[in-house]
Structure formats: C-alpha cells, structure tokens
C-alpha positions in Angstrom: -13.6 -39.2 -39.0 -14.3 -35.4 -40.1 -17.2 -34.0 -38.4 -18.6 -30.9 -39.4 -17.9 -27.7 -39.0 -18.8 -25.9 -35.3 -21.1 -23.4 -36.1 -18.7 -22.0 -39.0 -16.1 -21.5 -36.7 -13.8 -24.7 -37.7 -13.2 -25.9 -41.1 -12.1 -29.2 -40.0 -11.5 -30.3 -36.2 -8.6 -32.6 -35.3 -9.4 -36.0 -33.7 -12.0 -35.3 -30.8 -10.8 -36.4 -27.7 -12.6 -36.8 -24.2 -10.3 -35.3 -21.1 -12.0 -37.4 -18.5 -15.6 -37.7 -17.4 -14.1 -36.4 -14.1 -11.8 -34.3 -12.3 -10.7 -37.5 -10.8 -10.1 -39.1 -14.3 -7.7 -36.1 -15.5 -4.4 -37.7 -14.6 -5.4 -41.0 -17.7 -4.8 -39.9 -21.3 -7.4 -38.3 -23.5 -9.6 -41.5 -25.3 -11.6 -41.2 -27.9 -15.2 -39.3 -27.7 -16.8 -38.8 -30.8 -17.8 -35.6 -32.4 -21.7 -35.7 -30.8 -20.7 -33.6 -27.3 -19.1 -31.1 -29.8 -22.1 -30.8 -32.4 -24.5 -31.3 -29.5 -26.3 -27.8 -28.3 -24.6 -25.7 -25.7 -26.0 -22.4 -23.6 -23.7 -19.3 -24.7 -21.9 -18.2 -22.4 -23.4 -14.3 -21.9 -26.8 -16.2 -21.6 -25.5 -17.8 -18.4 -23.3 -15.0 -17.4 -26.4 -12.5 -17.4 -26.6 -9.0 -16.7 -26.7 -9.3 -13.1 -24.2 -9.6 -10.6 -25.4 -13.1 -10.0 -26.1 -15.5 -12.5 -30.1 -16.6 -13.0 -29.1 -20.2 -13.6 -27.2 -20.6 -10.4 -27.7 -24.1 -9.5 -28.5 -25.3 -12.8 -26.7 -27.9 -15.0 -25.5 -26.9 -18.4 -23.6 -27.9 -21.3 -21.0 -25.2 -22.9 -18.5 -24.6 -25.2 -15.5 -22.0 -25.8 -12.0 -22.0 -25.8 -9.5 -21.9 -23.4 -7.6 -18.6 -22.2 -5.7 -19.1 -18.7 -5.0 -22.0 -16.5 -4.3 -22.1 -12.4 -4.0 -24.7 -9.7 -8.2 -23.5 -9.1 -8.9 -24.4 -12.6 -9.3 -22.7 -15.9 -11.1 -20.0 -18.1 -13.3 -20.7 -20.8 -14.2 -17.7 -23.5 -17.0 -18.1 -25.9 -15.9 -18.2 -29.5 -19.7 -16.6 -30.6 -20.3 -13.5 -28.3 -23.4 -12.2 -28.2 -24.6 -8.8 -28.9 -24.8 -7.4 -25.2 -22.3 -6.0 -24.1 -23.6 -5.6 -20.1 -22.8 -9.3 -19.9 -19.4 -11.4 -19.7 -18.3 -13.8 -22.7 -15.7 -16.1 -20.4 -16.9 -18.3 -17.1 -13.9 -19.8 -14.2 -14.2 -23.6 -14.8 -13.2 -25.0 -11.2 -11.2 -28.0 -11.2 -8.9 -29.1 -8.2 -6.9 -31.6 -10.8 -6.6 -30.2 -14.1 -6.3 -33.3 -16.7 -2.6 -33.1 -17.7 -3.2 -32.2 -21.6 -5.1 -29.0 -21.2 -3.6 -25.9 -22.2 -4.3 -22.2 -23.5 -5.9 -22.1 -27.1 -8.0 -25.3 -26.7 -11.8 -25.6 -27.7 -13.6 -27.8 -25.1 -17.0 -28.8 -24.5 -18.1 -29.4 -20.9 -21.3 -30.4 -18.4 -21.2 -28.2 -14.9 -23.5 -26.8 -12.4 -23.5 -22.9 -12.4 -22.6 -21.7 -8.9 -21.4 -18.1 -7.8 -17.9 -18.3 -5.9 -16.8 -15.9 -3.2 -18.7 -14.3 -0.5 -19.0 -10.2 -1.4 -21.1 -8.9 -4.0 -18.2 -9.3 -6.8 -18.3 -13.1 -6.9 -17.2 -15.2 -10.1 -19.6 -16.4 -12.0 -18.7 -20.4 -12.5 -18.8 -24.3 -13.0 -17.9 -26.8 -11.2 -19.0 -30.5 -10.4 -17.8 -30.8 -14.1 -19.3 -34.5 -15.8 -18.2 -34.1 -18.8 -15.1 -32.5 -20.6 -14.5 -33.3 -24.2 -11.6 -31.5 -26.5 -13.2 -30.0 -29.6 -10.1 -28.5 -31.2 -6.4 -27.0 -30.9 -4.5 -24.0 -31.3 -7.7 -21.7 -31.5 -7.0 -18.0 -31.9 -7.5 -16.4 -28.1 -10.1 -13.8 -28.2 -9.6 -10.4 -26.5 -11.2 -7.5 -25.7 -9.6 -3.8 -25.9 -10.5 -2.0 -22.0 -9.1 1.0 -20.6 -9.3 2.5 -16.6 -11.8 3.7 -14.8 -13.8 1.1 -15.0 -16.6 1.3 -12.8 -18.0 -1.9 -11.3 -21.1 -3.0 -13.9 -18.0 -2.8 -16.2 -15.9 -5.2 -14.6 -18.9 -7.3 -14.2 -19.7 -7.2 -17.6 -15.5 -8.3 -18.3 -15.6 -11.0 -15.7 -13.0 -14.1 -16.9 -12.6 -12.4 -20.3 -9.1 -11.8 -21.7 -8.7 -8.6 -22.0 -5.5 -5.5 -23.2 -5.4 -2.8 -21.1 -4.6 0.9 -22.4 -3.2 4.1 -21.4 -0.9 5.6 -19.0 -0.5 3.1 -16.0 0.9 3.3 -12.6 2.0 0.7 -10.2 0.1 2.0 -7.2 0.2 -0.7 -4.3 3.3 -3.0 -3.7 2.4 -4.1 -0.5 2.0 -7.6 -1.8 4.2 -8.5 -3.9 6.0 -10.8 -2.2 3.1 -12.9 -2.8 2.9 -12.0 -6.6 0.5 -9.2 -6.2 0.3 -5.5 -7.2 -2.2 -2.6 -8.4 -2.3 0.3 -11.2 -4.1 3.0 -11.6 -4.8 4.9 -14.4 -2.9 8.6 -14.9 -0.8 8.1 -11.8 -0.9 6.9 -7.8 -4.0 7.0 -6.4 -4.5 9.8 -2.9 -5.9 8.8 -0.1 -9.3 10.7 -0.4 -8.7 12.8 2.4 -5.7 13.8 1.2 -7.2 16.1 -1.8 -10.5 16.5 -0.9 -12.5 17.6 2.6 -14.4 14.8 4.2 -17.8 14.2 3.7 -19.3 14.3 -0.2 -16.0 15.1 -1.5 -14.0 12.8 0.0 -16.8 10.1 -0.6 -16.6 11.0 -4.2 -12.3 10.6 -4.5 -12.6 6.9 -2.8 -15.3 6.1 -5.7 -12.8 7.9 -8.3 -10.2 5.7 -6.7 -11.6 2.6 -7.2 -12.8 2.9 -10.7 -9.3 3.9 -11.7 -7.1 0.9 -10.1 -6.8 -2.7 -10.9 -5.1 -5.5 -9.2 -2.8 -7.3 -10.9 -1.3 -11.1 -10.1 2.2 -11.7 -11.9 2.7 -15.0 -14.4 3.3 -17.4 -12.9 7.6 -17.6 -11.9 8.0 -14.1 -12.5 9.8 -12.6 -9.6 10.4 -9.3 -11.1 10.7 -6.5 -8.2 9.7 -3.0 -8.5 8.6 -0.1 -6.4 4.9 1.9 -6.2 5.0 4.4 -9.6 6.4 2.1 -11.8 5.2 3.0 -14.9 3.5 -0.5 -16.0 3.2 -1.4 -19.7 -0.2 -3.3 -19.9 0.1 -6.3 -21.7 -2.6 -9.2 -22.3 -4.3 -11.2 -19.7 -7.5 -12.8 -18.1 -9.6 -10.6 -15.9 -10.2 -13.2 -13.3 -11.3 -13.2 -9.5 -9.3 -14.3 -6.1 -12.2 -15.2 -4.1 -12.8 -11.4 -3.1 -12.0 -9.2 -6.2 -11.7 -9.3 -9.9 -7.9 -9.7 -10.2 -5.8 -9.3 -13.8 -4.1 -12.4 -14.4 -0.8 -11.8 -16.3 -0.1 -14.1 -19.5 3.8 -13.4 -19.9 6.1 -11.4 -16.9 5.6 -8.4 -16.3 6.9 -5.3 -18.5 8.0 -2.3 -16.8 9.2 1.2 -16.7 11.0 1.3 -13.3 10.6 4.7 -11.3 13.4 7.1 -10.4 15.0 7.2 -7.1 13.9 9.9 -4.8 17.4 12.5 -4.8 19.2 12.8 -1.4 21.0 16.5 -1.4 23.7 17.2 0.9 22.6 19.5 3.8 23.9 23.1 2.7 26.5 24.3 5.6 24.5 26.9 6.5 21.3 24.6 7.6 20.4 22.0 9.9 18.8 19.0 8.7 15.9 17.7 10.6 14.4 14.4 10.5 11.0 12.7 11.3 10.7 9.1 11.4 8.0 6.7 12.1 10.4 4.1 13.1 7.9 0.9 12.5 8.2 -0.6 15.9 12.2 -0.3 16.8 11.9 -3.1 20.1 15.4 -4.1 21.0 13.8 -7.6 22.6 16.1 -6.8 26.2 19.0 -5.3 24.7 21.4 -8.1 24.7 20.8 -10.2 21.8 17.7 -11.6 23.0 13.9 -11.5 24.2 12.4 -11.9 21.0 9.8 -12.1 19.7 9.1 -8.4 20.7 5.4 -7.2 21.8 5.0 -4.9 18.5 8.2 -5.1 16.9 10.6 -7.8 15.5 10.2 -11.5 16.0 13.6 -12.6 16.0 16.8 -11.1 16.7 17.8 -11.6 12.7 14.5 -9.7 12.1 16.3 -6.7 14.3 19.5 -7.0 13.3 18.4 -6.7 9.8 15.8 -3.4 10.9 18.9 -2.2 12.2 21.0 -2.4 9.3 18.3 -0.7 7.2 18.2 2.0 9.7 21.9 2.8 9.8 22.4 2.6 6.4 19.2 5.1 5.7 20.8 7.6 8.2 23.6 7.6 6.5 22.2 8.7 3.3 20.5 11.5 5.2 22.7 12.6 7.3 20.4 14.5 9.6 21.1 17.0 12.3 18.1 16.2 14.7 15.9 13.1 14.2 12.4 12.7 15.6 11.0 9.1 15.5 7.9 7.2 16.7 7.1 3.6 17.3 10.5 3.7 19.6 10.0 1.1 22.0 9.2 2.7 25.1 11.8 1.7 27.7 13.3 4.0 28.7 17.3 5.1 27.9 19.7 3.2 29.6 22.0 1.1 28.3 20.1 -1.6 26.8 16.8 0.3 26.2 15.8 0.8 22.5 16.9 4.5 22.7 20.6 3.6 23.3 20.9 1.4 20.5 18.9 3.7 18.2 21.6 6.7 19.3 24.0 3.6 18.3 22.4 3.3 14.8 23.1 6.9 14.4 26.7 6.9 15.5 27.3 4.2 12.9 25.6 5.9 10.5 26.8 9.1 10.5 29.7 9.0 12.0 29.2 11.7 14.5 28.2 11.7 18.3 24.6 11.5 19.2 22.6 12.2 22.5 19.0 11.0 23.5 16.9 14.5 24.5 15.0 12.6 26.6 13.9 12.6 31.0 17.0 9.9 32.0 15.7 6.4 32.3 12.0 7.4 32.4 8.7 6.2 30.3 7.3 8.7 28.2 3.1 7.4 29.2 2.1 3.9 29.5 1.8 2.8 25.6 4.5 0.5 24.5 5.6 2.5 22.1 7.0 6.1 22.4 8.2 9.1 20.6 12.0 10.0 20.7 14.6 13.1 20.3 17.7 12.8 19.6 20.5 15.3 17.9 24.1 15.7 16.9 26.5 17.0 19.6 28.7 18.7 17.5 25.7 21.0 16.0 23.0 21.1 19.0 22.8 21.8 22.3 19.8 21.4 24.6 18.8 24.1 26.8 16.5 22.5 29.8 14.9 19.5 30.1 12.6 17.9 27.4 9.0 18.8 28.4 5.7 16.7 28.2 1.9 18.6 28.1 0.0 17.5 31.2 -3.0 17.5 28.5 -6.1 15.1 29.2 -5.7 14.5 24.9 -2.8 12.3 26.1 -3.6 10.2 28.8 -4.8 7.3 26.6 -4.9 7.4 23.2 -2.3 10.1 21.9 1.2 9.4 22.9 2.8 12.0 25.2 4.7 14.3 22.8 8.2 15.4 23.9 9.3 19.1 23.4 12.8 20.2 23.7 14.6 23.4 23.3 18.1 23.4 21.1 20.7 25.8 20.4 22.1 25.9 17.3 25.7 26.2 18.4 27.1 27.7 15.3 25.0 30.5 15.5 23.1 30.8 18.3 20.1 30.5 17.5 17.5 29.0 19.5 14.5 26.8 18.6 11.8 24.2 19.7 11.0 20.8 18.4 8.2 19.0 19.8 7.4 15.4 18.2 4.3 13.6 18.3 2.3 10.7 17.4 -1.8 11.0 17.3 -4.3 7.8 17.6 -4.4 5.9 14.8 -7.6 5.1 13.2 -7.7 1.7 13.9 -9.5 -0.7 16.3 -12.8 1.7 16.3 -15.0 1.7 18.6 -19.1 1.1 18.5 -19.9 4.1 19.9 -19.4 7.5 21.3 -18.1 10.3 19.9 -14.7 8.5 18.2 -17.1 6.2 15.9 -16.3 6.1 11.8 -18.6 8.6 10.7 -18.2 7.8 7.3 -16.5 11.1 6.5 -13.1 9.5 5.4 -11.2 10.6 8.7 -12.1 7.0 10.0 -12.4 6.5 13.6 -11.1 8.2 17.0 -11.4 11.4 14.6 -12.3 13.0 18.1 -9.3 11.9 19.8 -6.9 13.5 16.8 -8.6 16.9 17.1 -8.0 17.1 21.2 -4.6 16.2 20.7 -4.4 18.8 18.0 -5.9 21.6 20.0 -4.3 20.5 23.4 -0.8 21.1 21.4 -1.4 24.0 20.6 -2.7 25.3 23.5 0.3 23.9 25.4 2.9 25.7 23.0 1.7 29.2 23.3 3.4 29.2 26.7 6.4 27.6 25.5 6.8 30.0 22.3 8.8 32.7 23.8 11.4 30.8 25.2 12.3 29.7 21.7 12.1 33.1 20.1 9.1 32.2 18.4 11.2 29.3 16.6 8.9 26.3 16.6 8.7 23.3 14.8 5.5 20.8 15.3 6.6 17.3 13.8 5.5 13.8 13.7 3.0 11.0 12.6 -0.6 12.8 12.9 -2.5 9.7 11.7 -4.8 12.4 9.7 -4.6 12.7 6.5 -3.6 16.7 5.0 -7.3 17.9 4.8 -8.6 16.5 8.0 -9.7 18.3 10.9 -6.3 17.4 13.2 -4.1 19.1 10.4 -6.5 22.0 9.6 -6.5 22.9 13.7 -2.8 23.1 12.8 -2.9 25.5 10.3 -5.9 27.6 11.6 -3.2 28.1 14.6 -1.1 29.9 12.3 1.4 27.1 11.8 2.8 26.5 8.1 2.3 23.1 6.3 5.7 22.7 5.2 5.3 20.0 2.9 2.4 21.2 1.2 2.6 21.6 -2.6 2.0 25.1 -4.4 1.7 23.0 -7.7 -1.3 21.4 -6.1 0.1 17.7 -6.4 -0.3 15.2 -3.6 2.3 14.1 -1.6 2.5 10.8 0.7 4.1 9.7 3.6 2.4 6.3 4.1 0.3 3.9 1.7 -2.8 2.2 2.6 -4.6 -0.3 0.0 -3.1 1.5 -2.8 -3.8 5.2 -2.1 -1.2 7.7 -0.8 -1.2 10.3 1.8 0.7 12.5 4.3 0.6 10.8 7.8 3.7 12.3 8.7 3.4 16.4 8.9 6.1 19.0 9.6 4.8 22.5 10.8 6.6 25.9 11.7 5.5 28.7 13.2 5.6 31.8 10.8 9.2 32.9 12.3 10.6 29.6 12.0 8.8 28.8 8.8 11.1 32.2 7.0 14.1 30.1 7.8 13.3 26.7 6.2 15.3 26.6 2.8 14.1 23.4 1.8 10.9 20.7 3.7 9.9 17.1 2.0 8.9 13.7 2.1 11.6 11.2 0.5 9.6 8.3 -1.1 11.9 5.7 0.1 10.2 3.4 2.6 6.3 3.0 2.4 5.9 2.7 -1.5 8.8 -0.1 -1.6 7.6 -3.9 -1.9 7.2 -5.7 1.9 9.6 -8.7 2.7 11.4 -8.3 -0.4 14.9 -6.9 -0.6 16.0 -4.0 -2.5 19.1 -1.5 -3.4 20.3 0.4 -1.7 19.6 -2.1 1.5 18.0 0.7 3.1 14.9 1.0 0.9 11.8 0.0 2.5 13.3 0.6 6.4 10.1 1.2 7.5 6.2 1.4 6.5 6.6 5.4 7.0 8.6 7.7 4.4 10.9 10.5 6.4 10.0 13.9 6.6 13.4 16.5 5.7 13.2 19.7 7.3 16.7 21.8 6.2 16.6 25.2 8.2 18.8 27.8 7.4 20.6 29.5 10.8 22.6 32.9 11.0 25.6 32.2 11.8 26.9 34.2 14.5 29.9 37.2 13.8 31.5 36.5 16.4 33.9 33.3 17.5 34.2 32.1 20.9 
C-alpha cells in the first residue's frame, strides 16, 4: 500500500510502521500501522512551541509530526518538516523517552501522541513530550533540516532555537574546559571571555560585560565516544548539531567529534643571568596528609596519597620548567616546617626540580594564623640570602578572613642588592554572608568585598615602615581574590605600586577561570624603584585553562587551578668580588 503524499513533502512513503504504543513496547519490532496516524492532523510544532518561554499548551495532549535529528539515553529531537513563518518561535520539541525503541535513528519521519510539559526548573526549561501513546514511523532517510546561527545570541534567541539543529559561524573559542572530563566545554565568540571585573569597573559596567558574556558563549557536549582533549582557546571549528538542553541550560549537542584548532603553548624563556626569577603560586591545597605516606584524605587537599604523589609530580616537573629564584605560594598546608610538614616536602619538590638547594623563609616550626592553609617563602641558596626574620602585620584585616601575609627581606648575593617580598592571600568571595557590610552588592566584586579592601589598605599601611630597610625595593605578590579593576587592586595602585602584569595593548590577562570567563586573581606589584628593575612580569597560561582530571603533556599542565605569576628582575651586579 502507497498512501499519499504528506502534505507534498513525500512522493511516496515506505511501508509505515508503528514503533510501539509505548515506551515499554520499544524493545518488540516495528508492526504494521497503516498510513491513517500519518495522514491524520498534527499541531506544528512552532504553534506548540510558542513565543514564550513556556509553552501555552503545557499539560495538553497532542498529536505531531517531524523528523528526527539527535538521539540520547533521555530521548530524542523531533524538527518540523513545515516551519512556520515566525521566527520568535522554535521548529524542534525534546521527545522524552527512558527506552528508546531499538529501530529509531537520525533522519526518520515519525508521528507521535504526548502531553506537552516544560522540563527543568529555571526560566530556560525545554519545551517537551512525554507520556508518549503513540509513535508511528512515517518515512526514512529524510533530509535533516538546519538553521544557519551565529554568537551572541541573546536569550529570546536561543529560545526561539530551542531543539533545532543548527551550524554555527564565525571565529570560535574554547573558553571553559573545566568539564570535560565529563564531555563538556564552552565557546565564545571572537575569543575567551573576561571576567567582567576584569575590563570594566563594577557597577553598570561590569553588569553590562557579564550580559555581553553570556550572549557570546555557548556550551557544548561532545558526540558521543569522542574523547578528544584540548585546552581553553582552542580555536573550535563549528560543525552541525542540535541545540538541546541539560536540565538547566540550552546545551549544543555535537553530531560527529569534535574539530579543532589546538592552541599554542605558553613559551618558557630562560632567566637572563643578570635577573632573578620570581614566582607566585597558588599551590591548590598542597596537604602532605602527616608527612609519611599517610593521613589522607587531607582537610582541603588530596584524598589519597596517589592523589599527592601525583600533585607532586606535577609540581616538580612545573618548577623545573621555570626554574625560579624565589617562589611564593598559597594554599600550603599550614603546619608548620619541620620535617614532615608540607613546607619541607614542598622545599623537596624544588630540590628535585631544579636541582639547586632550597630554604623555607619562614618563623621555624610555627603557624602562620589559624586558617588551614597558609602562605609560603621560599628561595635558592646559591642566589638569596635572607636578612632577618620573615615578618607578619599585627593588622585587625588578618585576624579572620585574610591570611597573615609573610614579608621577608633578601639579598641578592651577586650583587648586593637588597629587596622585600611580601606574599599574600585575600578572602575569597565565597561562602557570603546575609548581611553586614561583606554582603554581594551586585557590583561584580562578589562578597567579603569589605574584607579585600582592609587587607589592601592594612598592607600598605604596614609596608611604609618596612620600605626603607629594602631600599625602596618592594615587591607585593600573591592571590588577591579581586579581580584587576576592583577596589582591593585599585588601593594597590592608588599607593603608588605598579601593576606589573598589566597590558599596555589593552588585552585581558587571566590567572584563574571561573564558569568560562578569565581574570587576574593572582597580582604582582612593585614599588616605583623596584618596578625600573623588572625586565620582564607575566602570567604563563599553563594550569587554570587546562581540562580537570584529564591528563596532559607535558605532565605538568594543569598543576593547579591557579596560573603562575613570573617576575624576572634585573640586579647590578656588584664590581667588586669577595
């Protein structure tokens, strides 16, 4: 039997087949059906999609018909074959099915019975059916439709693309990595997104970039088996796919693996012999369990001594690259240095790495505050030598929230010259509270804002006494948890300290990523003496735009969630030989 032609669409249609009344029926073969479900009159699919976020038959029982783009373990997408002629409202719906009836696949026609129901919780839910009663196969190897779309979109647009197929366009770039382990990324049109405070003041400004930000990125799921690694500014070439949903947010579901243009390498320059090299770390929570192979799974850091040994190995092996002078670190367990405190084996690390001798500038055995984590000196024997103890403000800013910076004065031994390093590591801006003066003001400096600003002036405050003894040689490092144009790191530079990794060209730099935008976390400052002698500052993009949990060459990409600040300062050396 022949039926007729589907509203002009088929010529002929092969046998017509029904897939199972339901779900439950899908593992039996396809029986005959008859042609009538197929003929019989269906609601388009824009009708029922609306122009709305929600659809205005939600709860309602309809018949519908449209071919089929993308299949997953949820269910599958069906695109209308006759779009209408608005083009506010989507052409595709999610069909959920928990047990897909074994013969469906991509370019099928199918007619179906559902209730329309909105999935997901937020605003952006997928538009659906489910408690399908009927499903009948109309035809095979249909032509998949597909609609040219290019970023920013902004959110009626995606609305309006909901489950369609779609080919992206333009110049894209991988932009979040953080999940893709689990098969996940985002791109963003023209390049990686900036943290909004990063580029722009907070308030309107900065309210404005995190819009801007959003309309230009789009997350991405990977075909299914493709296991294709890759780091954040990947240049991705767009390809085909279903614009679908995860429950939470309208999610690009590839049709083939993933094509890309892999990114470059960050260059690591040998330290000219005239300079120091200077280092700040944010360490990612370097807990040595008790020091002796065991007491894992750490408060903050690693759950197993594997999980360690393995941080360890990263560590080393980025150290070696680097081959720093002086590092400054953060998140360093804070127990102390003796032999089996975190310290020791981080001044270990650095041994092995470098192959020189390492000390710990650090009070002997003592607890830098009462956090579990601390910040941490430590410098080349060969090149430095300290002159005094390490010192510590006696600041209210740091008797709670900011860790207890460490100063320490070192002599360059090659020349002579003296100079002060003081690391530090502000309040982060999570685990806000409900009131008081720290509270998210909606600004984009997120919460404890307050907190970052006393730290920031209590620093300063405390090195105007310590200034002279370093010849006016200072250098303010560490993880600020502010991005560049908040108030913590404008303090700093109102105080007459240089932004040494600033850009003249006006581009964005990052330190740290956070939901797909980059930003500078990590700051180096020097005071305008020290600042004439710094040949070369920078952040090396090797750690916090690297995927999580997956391995990558060299070993030690990805050591931490923090990129390393380089600092290469250029001494005098001294015309005279002891």
């Amino acid at each position: 039997m022949k039926p007729a032609p589907i509203r002009g669409h088929l010529k002929t249609l092969p046998q017509l087949l029904t897939l199972g009344l339901l779900a439950g029926c899908s593992g039996e073969l396809p029986t005959p059906f008859g042609a009538s479900a197929c003929d019989g009159t269906h609601i388009p699919i824009g009708q029922i999609q609306g122009t709305d976020w929600r659809s205005n038959l939600q709860g309602e029982r309809v018949s519908v018909h449209g071919v089929v783009t993308a299949l997953n373990d949820r269910g599958l997408y069906l695109e209308s074959l006759e779009p209408d002629d608005d083009p506010r409202s989507s052409e595709a719906l999610f069909i959920q099915l928990s047990d897909l009836p074994k013969h469906l696949h991509k370019g099928q026609q199918l007619t179906l019975n559902g209730r329309v129901d909105e999935l997901g919780k937020r605003r952006d839910t997928q538009t659906a059916l489910r408690d399908i009663s009927e499903l009948t196969r109309c035809g095979e190897s249909q032509p998949l439709p597909v609609t040219p779309v290019q970023l920013p979109l902004g959110a009626r647009q995606r609305e309006a693309l909901e489950n369609m197929r779609v080919d992206f366009s333009g110049d894209l770039v991988v932009t979040d990595v953080y999940h893709l382990h689990r098969g996940d990324f985002t791109v963003a049109a023209g390049g990686i997104l900036p943290a909004p405070t990063e580029v722009a003041r907070p308030g309107k400004a900065a309210q404005q970039q995190e819009r801007a930000n959003r309309d230009a990125q789009q997350r991405v799921r990977l075909a299914p088996g493709d296991t294709t690694r890759f780091a954040m500014g990947t240049e991705w070439l767009p390809d085909r796919a279903v614009l679908g949903h995860d429950g939470y947010n309208a999610r690009l579901l590839l049709e083939e693996p993933v094509r890309i243009r892999p990114v470059s390498l960050p260059e690591v320059t040998a330290t000219a012999p005239d300079s120091l090299r200077i280092v700040a770390l944010n360490l990612e929570n370097y807990f040595n369990g008790n020091g002796r192979g065991r007491g894992f799974p750490t408060p903050r850091g690693a759950e197993t001594s594997a999980e360690f040994r393995q941080q360890r190995a990263q560590l080393e092996g980025l150290m070696g690259a680097l081959q720093p002078g002086l590092l400054a670190v953060m998140e360093l367990e804070n127990d102390g240095n003796e032999k089996h405190s975190a310290a020791n084996d981080l001044r270990a690390d650095l041994n092995a790495g470098t192959g020189a001798d390492w000390a710990i500038a650090a009070p002997r055995n003592e607890k830098l505050g009462s956090d579990q984590i601390a910040v941490g000196l430590l410098y080349r024997t060969d090149l430095l030598a300290t002159v005094g103890a390490p010192q510590s403000p006696d600041a209210a800013a740091f008797d709670l929230l900011n860790r207890l910076p460490v100063a320490q004065l070192f002599e360059h031994r090659a020349s002579g010259e003296r100079f002060l390093v003081v690391v530090n590591h502000f309040k982060s801006k999570g685990s806000c509270p409900d009131q008081g003066s720290n509270v998210d003001r909606g600004d984009g400096q997120g919460c404890w804002n307050s907190a970052r600003v006393a730290a920031a002036r209590a620093l300063t405050d405390w090195l105007r006494d310590l200034q002279a003894a370093a010849e006016g040689r200072v250098l303010i490092v560490g993880d600020l948890n502010a991005y560049r144009m908040e108030d913590p790191v404008q303090h700093l530079r109102s105080a007459g300290y240089t932004d040494l990794t600033a850009s003249a060209d006006g581009n964005f730099h990052y330190s740290h990523v956070y939901f797909g935008a980059g930003g500078t976390l990590d700051h180096a400052f020097a005071s305008p003496r020290l600042a004439d002698q710094v040949r070369s500052a920078k952040i090396l993009n090797v750690n916090a735009g690297q995927p999580r949990d997956l391995r990558m060459e060299p070993h030690w990409l990805g050591s931490s969630d923090h990129d390393p600040v380089l600092i290469d300062v250029r001494f005098i050396q001294s015309s005279t030989s002891d």
